[in-house]
N, C-alpha and C positions, 0 to 999 in steps of 0.2 A: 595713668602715667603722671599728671598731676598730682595726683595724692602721694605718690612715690617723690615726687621732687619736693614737696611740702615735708614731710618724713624726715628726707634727708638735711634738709634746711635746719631743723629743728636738731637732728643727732649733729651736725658738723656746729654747731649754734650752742650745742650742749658740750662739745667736748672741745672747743676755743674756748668756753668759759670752766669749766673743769681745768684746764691747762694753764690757762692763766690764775685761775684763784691759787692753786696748786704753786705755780711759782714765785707769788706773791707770798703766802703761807712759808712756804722755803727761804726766800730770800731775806724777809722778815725774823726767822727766826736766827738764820745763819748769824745778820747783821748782831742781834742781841747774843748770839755766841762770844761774837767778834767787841763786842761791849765790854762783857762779863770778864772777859780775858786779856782785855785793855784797860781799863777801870781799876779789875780786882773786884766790884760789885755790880749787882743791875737789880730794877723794880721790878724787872719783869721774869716770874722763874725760868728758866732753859724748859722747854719740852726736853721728855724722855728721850725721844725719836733722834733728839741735837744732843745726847750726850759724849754723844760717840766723839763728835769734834771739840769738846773740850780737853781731849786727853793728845791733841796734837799743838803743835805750835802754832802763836798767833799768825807767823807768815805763814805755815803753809794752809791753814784756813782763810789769813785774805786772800791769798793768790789761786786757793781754790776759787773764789769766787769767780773768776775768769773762765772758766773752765767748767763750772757749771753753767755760766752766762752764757756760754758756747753751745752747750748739749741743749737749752732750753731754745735757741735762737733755730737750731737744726729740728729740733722737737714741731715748733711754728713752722718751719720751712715743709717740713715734710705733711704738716696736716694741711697746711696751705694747696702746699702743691695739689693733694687727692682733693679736695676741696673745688680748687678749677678746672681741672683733668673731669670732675664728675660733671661739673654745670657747663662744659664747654669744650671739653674734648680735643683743642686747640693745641697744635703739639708747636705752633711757632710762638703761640701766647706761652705753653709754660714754657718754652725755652726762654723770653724775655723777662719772663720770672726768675727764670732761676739766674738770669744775671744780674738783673736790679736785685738779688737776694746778696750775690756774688759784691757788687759795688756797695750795697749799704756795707758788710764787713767790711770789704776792702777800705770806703772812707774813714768809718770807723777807726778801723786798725791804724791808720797813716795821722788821724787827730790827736786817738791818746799816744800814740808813740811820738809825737811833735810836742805832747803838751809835757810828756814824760823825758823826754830828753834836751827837748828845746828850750820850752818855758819854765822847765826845772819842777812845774808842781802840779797837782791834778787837780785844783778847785777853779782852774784858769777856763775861759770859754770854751777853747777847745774839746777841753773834757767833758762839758757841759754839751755840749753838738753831738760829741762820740756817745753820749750815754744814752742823749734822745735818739738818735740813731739804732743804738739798741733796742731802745722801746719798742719803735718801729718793727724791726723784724722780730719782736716779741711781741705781734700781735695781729689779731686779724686784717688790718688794714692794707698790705699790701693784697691776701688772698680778695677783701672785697674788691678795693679797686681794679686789677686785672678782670675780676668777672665784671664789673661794669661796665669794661673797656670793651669785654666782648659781647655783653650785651648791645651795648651801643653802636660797636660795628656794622651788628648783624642787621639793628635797624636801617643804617645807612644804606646799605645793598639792594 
């Protein structure tokens, strides 16, 4: 049973870091799309993989980025989730997962649309909060801390 939980550490360990390189490779190269097609030039060639978005408008490749940012955060949520469901089985822990998953978007969404409407421009702190925010639910750390939380529980009992 042990070696089965050591196993699993290691595939759930392999595929948060698969997920995140992956998004980082993605978001990295969209960004040099988004360069290339603002500039007129870039240092850096386009991957073949990104040519596809060269042939649409600069808005609608930034605004995709929103939208990817979304499918990625949901991508984390959902590997998160099987992730504490496996180590903990706790069906009240992922329910308050999945709201702390619920509230990081929802703060999120309510900073940049303050920063976007209110402050007039997106390099203002707010934007800076909603973006780490993002991080956040684009990455393991909510699924660790919940399993620590139920680790630690289970000690206390």
């Amino acid at each position: 049973m042990k070696k089965n939980k050591y196993i699993m550490f290691v595939f759930f360990g392999l595929l948060f870091g698969v997920l995140g390189f992956y998004r980082d490779y993605f978001f990295h190269n969209l960004n040099n799309v988004l360069y290339l097609q603002y500039n007129g030039e870039t240092t850096v060639p386009v991957r073949p993989d990104f040519q596809f978005f060269l042939q649409l408008p600069y808005k609608t490749v930034y605004y995709s980025k929103y939208i990817f940012t979304l499918l990625f955060v949901f991508a984390f949520f959902i590997l998160s989730y099987r992730c504490i469901k496996y180590y903990t089985g706790d069906k009240k822990l992922l329910q308050w997962f999945t709201y702390s998953y619920l509230v990081l978007l929802l703060l999120s969404s309510i900073l940049m649309l303050w920063s976007y409407f209110v402050v007039v421009k997106l390099d203002s702190d707010e934007y800076s909060v909603s973006r780490w925010l993002m991080g956040i639910a684009q990455s393991p750390l909510p699924a660790l801390f919940f399993i620590a939380t139920a680790k630690l529980n289970v000690n206390q009992k």
